[in-house]
N, C-alpha and C positions, 0 to 999 in steps of 0.2 A: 854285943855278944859275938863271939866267932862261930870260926864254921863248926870247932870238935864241941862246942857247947851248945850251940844249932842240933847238931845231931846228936848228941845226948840228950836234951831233951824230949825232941821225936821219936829216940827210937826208946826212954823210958817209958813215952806214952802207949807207943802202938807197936813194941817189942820186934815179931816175926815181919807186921809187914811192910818195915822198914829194912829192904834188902842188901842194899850197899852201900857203901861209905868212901868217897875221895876226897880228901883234904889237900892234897897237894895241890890239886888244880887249878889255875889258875881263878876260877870260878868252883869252888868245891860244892859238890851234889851229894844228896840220896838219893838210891833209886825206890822206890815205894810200890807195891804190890798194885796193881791193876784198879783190883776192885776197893783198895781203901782210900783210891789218890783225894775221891771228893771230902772225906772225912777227915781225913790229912792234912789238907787245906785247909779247911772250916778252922782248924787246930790250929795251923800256923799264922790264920789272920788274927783269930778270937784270942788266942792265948797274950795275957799282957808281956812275957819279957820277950816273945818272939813280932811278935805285933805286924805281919804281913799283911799289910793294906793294899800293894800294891803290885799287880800280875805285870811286872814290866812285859813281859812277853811270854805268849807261847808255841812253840814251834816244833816243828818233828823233822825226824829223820830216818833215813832207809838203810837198811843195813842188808842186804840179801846173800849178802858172802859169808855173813855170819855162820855159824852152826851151833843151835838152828839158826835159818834166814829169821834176821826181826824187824821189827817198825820200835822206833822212841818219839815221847811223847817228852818235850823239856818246856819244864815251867820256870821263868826266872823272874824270881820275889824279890820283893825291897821293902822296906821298915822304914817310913818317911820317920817315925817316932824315934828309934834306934839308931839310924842310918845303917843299918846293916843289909847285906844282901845272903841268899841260898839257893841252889837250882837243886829242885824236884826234878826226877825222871820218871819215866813209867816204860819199860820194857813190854810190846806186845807180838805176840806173833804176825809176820808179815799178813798171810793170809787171813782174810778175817777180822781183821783190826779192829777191838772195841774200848772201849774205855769209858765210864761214868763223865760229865760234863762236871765242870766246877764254875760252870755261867751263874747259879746261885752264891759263889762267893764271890767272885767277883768278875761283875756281869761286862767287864770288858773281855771275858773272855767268849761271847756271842762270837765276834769275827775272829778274833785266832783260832777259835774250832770250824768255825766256817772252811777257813782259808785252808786247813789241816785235812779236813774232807775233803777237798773241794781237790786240793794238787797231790793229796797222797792215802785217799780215799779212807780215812781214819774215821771211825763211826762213833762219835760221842751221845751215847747212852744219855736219855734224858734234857737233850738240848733243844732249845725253846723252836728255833726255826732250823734245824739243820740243812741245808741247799747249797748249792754252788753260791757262790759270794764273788770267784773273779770270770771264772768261764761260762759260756751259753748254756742253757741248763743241760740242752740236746747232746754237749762234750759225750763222747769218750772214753772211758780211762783217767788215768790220773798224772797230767808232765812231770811231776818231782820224783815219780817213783825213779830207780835208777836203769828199770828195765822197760823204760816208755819209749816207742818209735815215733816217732813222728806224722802223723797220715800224711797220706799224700792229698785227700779229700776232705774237705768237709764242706757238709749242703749242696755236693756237684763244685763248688769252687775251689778251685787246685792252690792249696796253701803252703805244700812244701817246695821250694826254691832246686829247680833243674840242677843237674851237674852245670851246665853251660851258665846258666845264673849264679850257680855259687863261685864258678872260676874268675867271671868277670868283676861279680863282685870282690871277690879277695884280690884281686889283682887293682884294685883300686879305680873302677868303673864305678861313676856315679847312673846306677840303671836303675832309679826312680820307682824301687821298688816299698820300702818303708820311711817313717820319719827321722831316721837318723842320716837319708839322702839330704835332708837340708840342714844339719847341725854341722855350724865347724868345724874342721880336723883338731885334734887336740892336740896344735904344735907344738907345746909343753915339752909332750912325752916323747917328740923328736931329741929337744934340744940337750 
C-alpha cells in the first residue's frame, strides 16, 4: 500500500482525528489527534491491508519556537506482512505534555515512552511503569528539551566542565576527564 492509500484509509476510519497529511516526505506521516493516537494504533496493527505489527521506533521532538511552543510524539510503523511503512505523529502542547500510551499495542513501546518521559518529560497516560529509564531518578528536568541548561551540580558533585576544562579540552588536551580520553582519534576524518 502507499502512503496516499495509508491515509485514506485512516483517515476514512477516524475522519476529524486524523489531522494532517504529508506525502511528499521522505517518510510520509499523519498527524492524529492526541487522544485517538492509542485507538489509532490498535487500527493500524489489527486492520488486515494496513497490518502494523511493527513500532520500529518512537520518539519526540521539541518544537518551542513554534506558535504555539509544542512537543511531537513520532511513531514509525512497519508491515513485516506488506513491507510497507507510515509515521504517525501526535502534536502536544509543550507545557504539560500528555498522551495515552500504546504499550498495549505494541508492548515494545514500554521503553520508547520511558526514554520520551524520561529526556523530554512526555507523560504517557496509562503506562505500565512510567520512570526514568536512562537518568538517576533524583535527575532534574529533562536534557532534550531545547531550553535545558546544564547544572553545574548534582548530589554536591560538580558535573558541568570549567571554561578552563572546556578550553583545554577543545584545544586538544587529553585531561582524563571522560571515556572518550581513551578512544582513538578518528584519523579518518583528518585524512
Amino acid at each position: 500500500m502507499d502512503a496516499p492509500s495509508i491515509h485514506r484509509r485512516l483517515a476514512d476510519r477516524f475522519a476529524d482525528k486524523i489531522a494532517a497529511f504529508q506525502a511528499e516526505a521522505q517518510q510520509p506521516w499523519a498527524v492524529v489527534a492526541p487522544g485517538a493516537i492509542a485507538e489509532v494504533a490498535g487500527f493500524a496493527k489489527s486492520d488486515p491491508e494496513l497490518a502494523f505489527d511493527n513500532l520500529m521506533c518512537l520518539s519526540a521532538v521539541d518544537y518551542p519556537k513554534e506558535d504555539p511552543p509544542r512537543m511531537e510524539v513520532v511513531y514509525h510503523l512497519f508491515s513485516y506482512r506488506h513491507r510497507h511503512t507510515f509515521v504517525l505523529k501526535v502534536h502536544l502542547p509543550r507545557e504539560g505534555a500528555r498522551v495515552p500510551t500504546v504499550e498495549a499495542v505494541w508492548p515494545v513501546a514500554n521503553w520508547h515512552e520511558r526514554e520520551a518521559y524520561d529526556l523530554f518529560g512526555i507523560v504517557f497516560e496509562g503506562h505500565s511503569d512510567l520512570r526514568r529509564i536512562l537518568l538517576p531518578d533524583d535527575w532534574q528536568g529533562h536534557p532534550l528539551r531545547k531550553d535545558w541548561v546544564d547544572p553545574d551540580f548534582y548530589n554536591g558533585m560538580h558535573v558541568k566542565p570549567t571554561q578552563q576544562m572546556a578550553e583545554r579540552a577543545m584545544a586538544g588536551e587529553k585531561i582524563g576527564v571522560g571515556p572518550f580520553d581513551f578512544t582513538p582519534p578518528n584519523r579518518h576524518v583528518d585524512e
